[in-house]
LUMMARKE-151139 format. One line per 8 residues: number of its first residue (from 0); their letters; for each residue x, y, z of N, C-alpha, C, O. Coordinates in steps of 0.02 Angstrom, whole numbers, always signed. Layout:
<sites>
NUM	A	X:Y:Z:X:Y:Z:X:Y:Z:X:Y:Z  ...
</sites>
This chain:
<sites>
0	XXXXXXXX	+408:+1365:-903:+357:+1341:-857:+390:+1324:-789:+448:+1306:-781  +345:+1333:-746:+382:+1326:-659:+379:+1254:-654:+334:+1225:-686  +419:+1220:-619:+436:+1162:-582:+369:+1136:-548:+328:+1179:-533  +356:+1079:-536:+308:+1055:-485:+340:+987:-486:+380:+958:-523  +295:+966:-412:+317:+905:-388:+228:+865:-371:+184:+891:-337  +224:+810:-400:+159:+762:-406:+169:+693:-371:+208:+652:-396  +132:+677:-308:+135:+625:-276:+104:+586:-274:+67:+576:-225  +107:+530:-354:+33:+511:-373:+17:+434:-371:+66:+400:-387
8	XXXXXXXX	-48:+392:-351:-56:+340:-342:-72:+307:-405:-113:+333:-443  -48:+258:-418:-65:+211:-467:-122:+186:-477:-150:+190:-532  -154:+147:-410:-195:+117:-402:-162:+27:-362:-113:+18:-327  -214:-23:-388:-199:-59:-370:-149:-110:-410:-110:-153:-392  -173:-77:-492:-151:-124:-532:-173:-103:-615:-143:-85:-665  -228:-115:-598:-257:-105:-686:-273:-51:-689:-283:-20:-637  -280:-17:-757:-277:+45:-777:-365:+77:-739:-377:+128:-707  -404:+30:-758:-466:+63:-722:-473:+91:-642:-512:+137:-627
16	XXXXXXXX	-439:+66:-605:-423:+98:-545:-379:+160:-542:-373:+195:-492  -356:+169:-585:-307:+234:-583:-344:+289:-578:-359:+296:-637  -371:+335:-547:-409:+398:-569:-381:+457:-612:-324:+468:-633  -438:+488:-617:-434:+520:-699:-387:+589:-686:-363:+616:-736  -374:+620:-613:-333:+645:-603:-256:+615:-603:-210:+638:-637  -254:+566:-562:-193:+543:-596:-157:+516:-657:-97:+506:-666  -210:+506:-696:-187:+493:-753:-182:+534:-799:-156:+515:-851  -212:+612:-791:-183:+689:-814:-130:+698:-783:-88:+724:-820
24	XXXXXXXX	-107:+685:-720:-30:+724:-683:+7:+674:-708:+66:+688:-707  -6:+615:-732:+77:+579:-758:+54:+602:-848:+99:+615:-888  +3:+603:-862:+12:+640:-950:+60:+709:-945:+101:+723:-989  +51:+742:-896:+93:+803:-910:+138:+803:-872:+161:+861:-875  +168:+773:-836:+229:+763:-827:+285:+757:-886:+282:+729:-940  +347:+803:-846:+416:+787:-911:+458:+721:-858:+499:+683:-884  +449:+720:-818:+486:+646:-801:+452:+613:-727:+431:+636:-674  +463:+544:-757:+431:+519:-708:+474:+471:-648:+507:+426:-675
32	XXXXXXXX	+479:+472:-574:+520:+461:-548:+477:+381:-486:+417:+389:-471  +507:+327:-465:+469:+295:-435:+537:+216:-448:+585:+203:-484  +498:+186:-395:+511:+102:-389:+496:+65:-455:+438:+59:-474  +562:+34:-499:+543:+12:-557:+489:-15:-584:+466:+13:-633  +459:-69:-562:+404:-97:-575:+346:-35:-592:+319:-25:-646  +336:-2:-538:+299:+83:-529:+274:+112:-600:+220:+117:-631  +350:+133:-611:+400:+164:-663:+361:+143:-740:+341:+183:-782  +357:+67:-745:+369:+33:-789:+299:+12:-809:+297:-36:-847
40	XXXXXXXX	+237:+41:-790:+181:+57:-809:+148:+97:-821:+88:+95:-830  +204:+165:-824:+206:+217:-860:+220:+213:-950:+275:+191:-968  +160:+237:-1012:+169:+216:-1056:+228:+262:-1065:+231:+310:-1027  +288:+251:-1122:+324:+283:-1153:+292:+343:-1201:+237:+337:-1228  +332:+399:-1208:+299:+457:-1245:+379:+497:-1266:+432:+481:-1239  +372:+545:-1314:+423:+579:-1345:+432:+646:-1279:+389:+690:-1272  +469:+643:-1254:+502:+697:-1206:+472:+697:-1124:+461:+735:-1077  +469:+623:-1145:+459:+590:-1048:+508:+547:-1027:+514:+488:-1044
48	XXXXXXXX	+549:+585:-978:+621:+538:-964:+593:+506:-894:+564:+538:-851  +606:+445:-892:+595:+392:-829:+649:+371:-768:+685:+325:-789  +660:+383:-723:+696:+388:-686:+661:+336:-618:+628:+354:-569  +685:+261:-641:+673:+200:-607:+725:+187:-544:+785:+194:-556  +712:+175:-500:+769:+139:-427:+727:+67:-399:+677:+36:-417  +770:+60:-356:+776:-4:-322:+712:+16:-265:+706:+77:-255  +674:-22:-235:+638:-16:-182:+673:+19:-109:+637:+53:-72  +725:+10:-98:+749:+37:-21:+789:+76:-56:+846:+55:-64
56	XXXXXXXX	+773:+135:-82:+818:+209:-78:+769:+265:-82:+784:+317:-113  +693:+254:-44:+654:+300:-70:+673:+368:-60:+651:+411:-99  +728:+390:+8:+731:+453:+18:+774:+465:-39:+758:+517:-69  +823:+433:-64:+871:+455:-113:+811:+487:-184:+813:+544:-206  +767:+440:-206:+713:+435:-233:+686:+503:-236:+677:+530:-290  +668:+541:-162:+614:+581:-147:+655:+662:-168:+631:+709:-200  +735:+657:-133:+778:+710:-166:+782:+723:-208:+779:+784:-219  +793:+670:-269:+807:+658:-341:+748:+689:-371:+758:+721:-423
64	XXXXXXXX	+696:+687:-351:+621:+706:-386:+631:+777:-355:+628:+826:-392  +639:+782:-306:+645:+866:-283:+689:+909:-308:+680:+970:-310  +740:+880:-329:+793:+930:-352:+783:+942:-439:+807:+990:-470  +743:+890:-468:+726:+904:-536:+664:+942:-521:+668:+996:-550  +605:+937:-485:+564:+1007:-489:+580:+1077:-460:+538:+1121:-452  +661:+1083:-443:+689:+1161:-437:+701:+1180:-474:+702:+1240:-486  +723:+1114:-525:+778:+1139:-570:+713:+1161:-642:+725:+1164:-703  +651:+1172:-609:+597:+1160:-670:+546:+1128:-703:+495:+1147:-733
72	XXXXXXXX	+584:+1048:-684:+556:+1011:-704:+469:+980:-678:+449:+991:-620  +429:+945:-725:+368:+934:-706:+366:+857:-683:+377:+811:-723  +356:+849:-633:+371:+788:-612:+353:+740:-557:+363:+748:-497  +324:+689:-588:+284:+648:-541:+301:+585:-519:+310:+540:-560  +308:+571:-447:+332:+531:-413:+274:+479:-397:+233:+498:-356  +266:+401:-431:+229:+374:-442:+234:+330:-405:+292:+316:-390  +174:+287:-372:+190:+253:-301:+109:+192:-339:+64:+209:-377  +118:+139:-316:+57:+84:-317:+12:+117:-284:+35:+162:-249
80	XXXXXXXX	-85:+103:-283:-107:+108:-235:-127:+200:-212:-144:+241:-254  -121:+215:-136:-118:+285:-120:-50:+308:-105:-8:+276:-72  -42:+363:-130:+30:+372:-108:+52:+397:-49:+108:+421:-40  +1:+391:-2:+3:+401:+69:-12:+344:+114:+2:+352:+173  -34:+293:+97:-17:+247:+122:+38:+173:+105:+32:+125:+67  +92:+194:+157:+143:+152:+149:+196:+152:+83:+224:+101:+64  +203:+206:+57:+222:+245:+13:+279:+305:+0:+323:+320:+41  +270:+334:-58:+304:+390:-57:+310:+458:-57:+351:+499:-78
88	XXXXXXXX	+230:+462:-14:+203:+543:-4:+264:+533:+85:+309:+573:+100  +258:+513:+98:+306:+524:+173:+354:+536:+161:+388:+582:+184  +373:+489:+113:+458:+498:+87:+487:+565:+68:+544:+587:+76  +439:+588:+42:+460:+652:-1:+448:+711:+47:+477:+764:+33  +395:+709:+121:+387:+754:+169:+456:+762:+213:+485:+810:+239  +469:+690:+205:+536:+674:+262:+602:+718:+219:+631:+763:+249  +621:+702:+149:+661:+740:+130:+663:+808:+135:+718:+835:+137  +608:+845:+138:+599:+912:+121:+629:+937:+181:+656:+992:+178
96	XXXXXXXX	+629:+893:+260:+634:+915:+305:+706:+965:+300:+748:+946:+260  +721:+1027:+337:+779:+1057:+341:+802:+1059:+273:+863:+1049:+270  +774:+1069:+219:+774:+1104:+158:+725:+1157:+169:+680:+1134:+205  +717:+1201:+157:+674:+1272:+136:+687:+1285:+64:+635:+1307:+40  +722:+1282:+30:+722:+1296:-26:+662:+1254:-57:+619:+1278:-94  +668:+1181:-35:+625:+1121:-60:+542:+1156:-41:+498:+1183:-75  +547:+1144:+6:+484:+1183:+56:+448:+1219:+0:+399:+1191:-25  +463:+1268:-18:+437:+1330:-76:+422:+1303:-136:+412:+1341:-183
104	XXXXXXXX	+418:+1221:-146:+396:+1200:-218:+322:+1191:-200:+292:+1182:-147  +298:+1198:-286:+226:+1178:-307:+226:+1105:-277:+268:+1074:-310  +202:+1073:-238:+207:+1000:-211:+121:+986:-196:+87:+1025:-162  +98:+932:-223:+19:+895:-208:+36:+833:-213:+75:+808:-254  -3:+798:-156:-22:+716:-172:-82:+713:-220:-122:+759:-214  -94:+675:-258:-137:+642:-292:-156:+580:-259:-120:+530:-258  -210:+585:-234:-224:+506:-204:-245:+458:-249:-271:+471:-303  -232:+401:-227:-257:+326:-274:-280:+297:-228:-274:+313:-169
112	XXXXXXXX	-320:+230:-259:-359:+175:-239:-291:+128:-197:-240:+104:-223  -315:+128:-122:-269:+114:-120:-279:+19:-104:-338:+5:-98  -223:-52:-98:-220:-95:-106:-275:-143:-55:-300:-199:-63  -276:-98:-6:-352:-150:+54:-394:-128:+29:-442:-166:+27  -404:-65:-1:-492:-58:-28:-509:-90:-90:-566:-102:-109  -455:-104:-119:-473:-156:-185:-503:-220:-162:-556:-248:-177  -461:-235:-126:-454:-315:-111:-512:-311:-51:-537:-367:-44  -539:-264:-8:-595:-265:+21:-656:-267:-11:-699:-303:+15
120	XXXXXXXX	-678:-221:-87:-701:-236:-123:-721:-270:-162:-776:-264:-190  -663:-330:-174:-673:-401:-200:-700:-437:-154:-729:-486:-177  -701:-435:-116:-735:-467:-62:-784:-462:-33:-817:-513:-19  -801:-414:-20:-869:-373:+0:-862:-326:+39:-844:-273:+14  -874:-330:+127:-865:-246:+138:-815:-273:+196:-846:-258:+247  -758:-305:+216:-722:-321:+291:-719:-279:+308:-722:-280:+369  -712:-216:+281:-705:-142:+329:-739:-89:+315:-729:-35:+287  -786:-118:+342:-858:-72:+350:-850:-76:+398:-900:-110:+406
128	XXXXXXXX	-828:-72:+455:-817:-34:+515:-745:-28:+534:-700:-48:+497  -735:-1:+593:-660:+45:+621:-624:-25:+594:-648:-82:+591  -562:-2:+576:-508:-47:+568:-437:-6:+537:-433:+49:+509  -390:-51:+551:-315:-24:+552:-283:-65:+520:-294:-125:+531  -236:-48:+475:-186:-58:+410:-123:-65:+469:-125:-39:+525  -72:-105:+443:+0:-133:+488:+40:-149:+419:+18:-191:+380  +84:-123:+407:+141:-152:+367:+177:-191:+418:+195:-168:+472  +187:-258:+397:+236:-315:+434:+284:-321:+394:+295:-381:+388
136	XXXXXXXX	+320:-289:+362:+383:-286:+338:+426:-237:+385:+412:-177:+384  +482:-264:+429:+524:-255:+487:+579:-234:+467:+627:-236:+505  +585:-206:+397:+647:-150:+366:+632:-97:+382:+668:-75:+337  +611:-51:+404:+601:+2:+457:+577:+27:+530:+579:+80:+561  +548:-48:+541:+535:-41:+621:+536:-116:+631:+518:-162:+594  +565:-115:+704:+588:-187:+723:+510:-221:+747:+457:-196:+768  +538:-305:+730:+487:-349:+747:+428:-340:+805:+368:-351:+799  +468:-315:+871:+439:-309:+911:+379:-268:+922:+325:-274:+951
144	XXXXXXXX	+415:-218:+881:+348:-148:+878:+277:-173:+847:+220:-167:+869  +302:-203:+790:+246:-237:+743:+216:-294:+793:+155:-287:+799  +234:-330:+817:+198:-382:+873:+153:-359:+901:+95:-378:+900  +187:-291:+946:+162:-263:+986:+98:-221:+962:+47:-210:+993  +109:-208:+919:+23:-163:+869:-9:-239:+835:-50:-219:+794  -8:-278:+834:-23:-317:+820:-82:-333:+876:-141:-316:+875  -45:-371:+925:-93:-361:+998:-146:-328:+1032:-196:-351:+1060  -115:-233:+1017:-154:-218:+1044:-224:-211:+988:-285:-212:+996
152	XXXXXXXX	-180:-205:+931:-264:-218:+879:-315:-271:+888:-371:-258:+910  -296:-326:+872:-329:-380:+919:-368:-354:+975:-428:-338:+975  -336:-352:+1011:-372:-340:+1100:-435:-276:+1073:-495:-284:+1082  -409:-224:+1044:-473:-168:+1018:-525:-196:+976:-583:-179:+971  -488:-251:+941:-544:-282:+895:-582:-249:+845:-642:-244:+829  -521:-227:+822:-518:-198:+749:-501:-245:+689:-445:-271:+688  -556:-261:+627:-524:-286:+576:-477:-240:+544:-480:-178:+541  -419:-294:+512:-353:-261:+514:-323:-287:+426:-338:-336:+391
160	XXXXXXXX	-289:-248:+419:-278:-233:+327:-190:-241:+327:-155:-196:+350  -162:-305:+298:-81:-307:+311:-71:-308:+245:-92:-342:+198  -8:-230:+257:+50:-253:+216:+101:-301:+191:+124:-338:+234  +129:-312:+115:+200:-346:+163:+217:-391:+203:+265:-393:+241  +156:-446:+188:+156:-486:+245:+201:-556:+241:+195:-604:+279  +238:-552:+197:+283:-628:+178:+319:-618:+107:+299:-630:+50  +393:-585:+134:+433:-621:+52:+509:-660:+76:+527:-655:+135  +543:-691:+34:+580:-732:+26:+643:-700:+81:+688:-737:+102
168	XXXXXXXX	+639:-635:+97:+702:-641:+142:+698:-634:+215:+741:-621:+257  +613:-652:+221:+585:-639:+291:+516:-693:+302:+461:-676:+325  +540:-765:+279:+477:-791:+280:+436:-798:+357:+375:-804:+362  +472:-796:+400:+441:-790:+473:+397:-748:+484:+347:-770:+511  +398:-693:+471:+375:-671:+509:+297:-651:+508:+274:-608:+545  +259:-686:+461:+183:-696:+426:+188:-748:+479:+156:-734:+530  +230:-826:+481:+225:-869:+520:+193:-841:+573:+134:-848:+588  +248:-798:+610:+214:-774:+679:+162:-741:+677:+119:-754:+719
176	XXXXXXXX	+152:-694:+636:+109:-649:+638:+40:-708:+659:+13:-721:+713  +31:-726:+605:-36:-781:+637:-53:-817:+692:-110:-834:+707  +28:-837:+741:+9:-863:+803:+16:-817:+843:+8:-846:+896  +26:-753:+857:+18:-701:+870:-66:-703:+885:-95:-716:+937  -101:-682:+802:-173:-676:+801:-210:-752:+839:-248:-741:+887  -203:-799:+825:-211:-843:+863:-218:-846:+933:-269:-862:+965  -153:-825:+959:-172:-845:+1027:-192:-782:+1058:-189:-779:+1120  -224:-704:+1010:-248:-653:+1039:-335:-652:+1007:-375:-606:+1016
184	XXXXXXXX	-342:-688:+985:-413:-688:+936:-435:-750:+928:-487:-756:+895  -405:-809:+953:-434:-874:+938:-439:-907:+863:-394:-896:+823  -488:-940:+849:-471:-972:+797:-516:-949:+738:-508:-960:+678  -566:-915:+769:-622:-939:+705:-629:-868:+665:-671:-864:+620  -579:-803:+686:-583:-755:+626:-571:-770:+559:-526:-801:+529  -609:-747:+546:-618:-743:+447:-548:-689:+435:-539:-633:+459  -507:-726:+391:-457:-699:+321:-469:-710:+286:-494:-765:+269  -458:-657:+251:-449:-642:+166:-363:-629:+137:-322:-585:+152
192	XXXXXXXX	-358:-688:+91:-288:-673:+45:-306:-662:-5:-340:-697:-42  -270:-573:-21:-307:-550:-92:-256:-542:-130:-229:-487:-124  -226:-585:-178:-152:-585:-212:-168:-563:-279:-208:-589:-318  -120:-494:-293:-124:-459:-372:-181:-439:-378:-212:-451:-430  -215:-400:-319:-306:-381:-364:-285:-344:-398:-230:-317:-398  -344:-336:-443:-367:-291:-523:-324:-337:-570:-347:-332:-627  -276:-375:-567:-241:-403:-610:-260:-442:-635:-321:-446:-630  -228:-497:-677:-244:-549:-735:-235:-612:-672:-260:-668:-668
200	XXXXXXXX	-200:-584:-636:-170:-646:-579:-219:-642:-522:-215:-682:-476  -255:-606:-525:-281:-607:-444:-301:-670:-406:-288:-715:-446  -310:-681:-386:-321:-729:-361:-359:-724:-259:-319:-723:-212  -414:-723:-250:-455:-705:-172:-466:-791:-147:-475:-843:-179  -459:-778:-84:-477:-859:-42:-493:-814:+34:-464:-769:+64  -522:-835:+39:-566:-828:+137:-577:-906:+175:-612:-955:+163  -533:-889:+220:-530:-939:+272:-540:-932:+341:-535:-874:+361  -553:-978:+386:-553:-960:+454:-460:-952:+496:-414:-990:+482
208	XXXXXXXX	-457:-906:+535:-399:-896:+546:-336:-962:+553:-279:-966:+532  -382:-1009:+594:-381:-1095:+593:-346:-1127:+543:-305:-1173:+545  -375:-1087:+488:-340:-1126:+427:-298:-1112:+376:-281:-1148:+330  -279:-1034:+392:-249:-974:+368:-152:-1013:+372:-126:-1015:+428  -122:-1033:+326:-39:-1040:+327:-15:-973:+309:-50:-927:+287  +51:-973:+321:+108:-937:+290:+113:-937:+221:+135:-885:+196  +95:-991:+177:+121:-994:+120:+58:-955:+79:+67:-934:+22  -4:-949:+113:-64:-925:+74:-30:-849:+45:-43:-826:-11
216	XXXXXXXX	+10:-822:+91:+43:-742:+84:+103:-735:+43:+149:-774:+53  +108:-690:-3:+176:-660:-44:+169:-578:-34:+124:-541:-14  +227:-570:-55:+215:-484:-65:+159:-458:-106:+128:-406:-96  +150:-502:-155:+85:-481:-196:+30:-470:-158:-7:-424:-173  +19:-506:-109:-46:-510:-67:-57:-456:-13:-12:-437:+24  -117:-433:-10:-143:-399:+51:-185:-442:+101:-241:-462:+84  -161:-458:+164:-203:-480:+206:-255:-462:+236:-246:-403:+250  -311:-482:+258:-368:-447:+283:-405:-491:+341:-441:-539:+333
224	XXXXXXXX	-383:-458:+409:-414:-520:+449:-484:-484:+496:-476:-440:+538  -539:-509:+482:-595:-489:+506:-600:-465:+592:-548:-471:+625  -645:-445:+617:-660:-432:+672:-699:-476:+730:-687:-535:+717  -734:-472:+777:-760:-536:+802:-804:-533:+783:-837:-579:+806  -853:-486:+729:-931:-467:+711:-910:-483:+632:-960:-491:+598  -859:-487:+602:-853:-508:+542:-885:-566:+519:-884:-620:+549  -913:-555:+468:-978:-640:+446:-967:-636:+391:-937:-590:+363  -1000:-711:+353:-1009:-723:+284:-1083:-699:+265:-1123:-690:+311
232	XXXXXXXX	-1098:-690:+214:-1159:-686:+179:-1163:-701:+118:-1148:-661:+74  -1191:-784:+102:-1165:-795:+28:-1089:-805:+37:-1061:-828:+87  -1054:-779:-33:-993:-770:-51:-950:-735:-24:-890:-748:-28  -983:-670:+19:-955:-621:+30:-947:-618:+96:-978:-655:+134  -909:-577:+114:-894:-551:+185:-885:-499:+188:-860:-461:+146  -918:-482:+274:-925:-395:+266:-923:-390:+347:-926:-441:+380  -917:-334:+375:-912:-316:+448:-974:-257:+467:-969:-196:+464  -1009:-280:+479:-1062:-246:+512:-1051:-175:+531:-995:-161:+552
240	XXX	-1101:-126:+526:-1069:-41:+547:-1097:-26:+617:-1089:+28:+646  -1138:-88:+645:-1134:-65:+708:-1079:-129:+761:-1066:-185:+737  -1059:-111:+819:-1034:-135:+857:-1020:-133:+924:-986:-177:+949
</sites>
């Protein structure tokens, strides 16, 4: 059988978000390649070898999966969420670069549910209209850049969907991020901290930006900060489709 390469989303968390395509491309997969945790919600099966790494080696990651679907192998590179956003469908485009050999593989993304539409969903609709996703984790692009898209989102007045927004070796920079939004949006936008959706842990809180800390955020969490047309209704919050 020929080699292929599968770039497939998990979801957010629980098995019901996974779609039914992706959960055929990791059944027939002979090995499965990804960020341990990833990895490690893959069930075990007789002649499925698992091939787990550390979070910062995705290109090493994206080769390693490429060079086992030359060599034949069926094999799916498993990512949380979509694997195009903030993920390892890039990773694996970026490797291929100045390979041609690579180039000539069977290669598809499989999309997944990805982590703001869950957690927008638990909530109600915050992005029902235009809005923009920001990873604030500054291990691949410096602080400044992220400030700086930060701002001008604000100023466009787009509700906005964060990555990554606070772990233990970067607690600042969620700090700022909020006086950032603050002193570009004022006080009274609506957030959403949506920590572990689909999980046993989840845990949702909506606040006014006012009252929004640093500590509300972990890596678990997706941030979600409304627009100036963003409202409550009831329980829920949603962003209007006109504007």
């Amino acid at each position: 059988m020929s080699g292929w390469l599968r770039i497939v989303g998990l979801g957010p968390g629980c098995d019901g978000l996974i779609t039914p395509e992706a959960q055929a491309t990791v059944a027939g997969a002979t090995d499965i390649v990804g960020y341990i945790p990833y990895v490690a919600r893959v069930p075990d099966r007789p002649g499925l070898v698992k091939h787990a790494s550390d979070n910062r080696v995705e290109l090493d990651r994206a080769s390693h999966a490429l060079d086992l679907a030359a060599e034949g192998r069926q094999v799916a590179v498993v990512s949380s969420g979509d694997p195009g956003v903030f993920a390892m469908a890039a990773a694996v485009f970026e490797a291929m670069e100045g390979r041609p050999d690579w180039q000539g593989l069977d290669v598809v993304v499989v999309p997944g549910i990805s982590a703001m539409f869950a957690a927008a969903a638990r909530a109600g609709a915050p992005l029902g209209h235009d809005f923009c996703a920001i990873n604030l984790s500054d291990n691949l692009k410096p602080w400044d850049l992220i400030e700086k898209r930060l701002r001008l989102a604000a100023e466009a007045d787009f509700a906005m969907a964060f990555y990554n927004p606070r772990s233990a070796s970067r607690p600042e920079g969620f700090r700022r991020t909020l006086e950032v939004l603050r002193e570009a949006c004022g006080d009274d936008r609506l957030v959403i901290f949506a920590r572990a959706v689909s999980t046993p842990a989840e845990h949702i809180s909506t606040v006014k930006l006012s009252e929004a800390t640093p500590e509300m955020a972990d890596m678990r969490t997706v941030v979600i900060v409304g627009s100036s047309r963003t409202r409550r209704v009831g329980p829920w919050v949603y962003t209007p489709r006109m504007a």
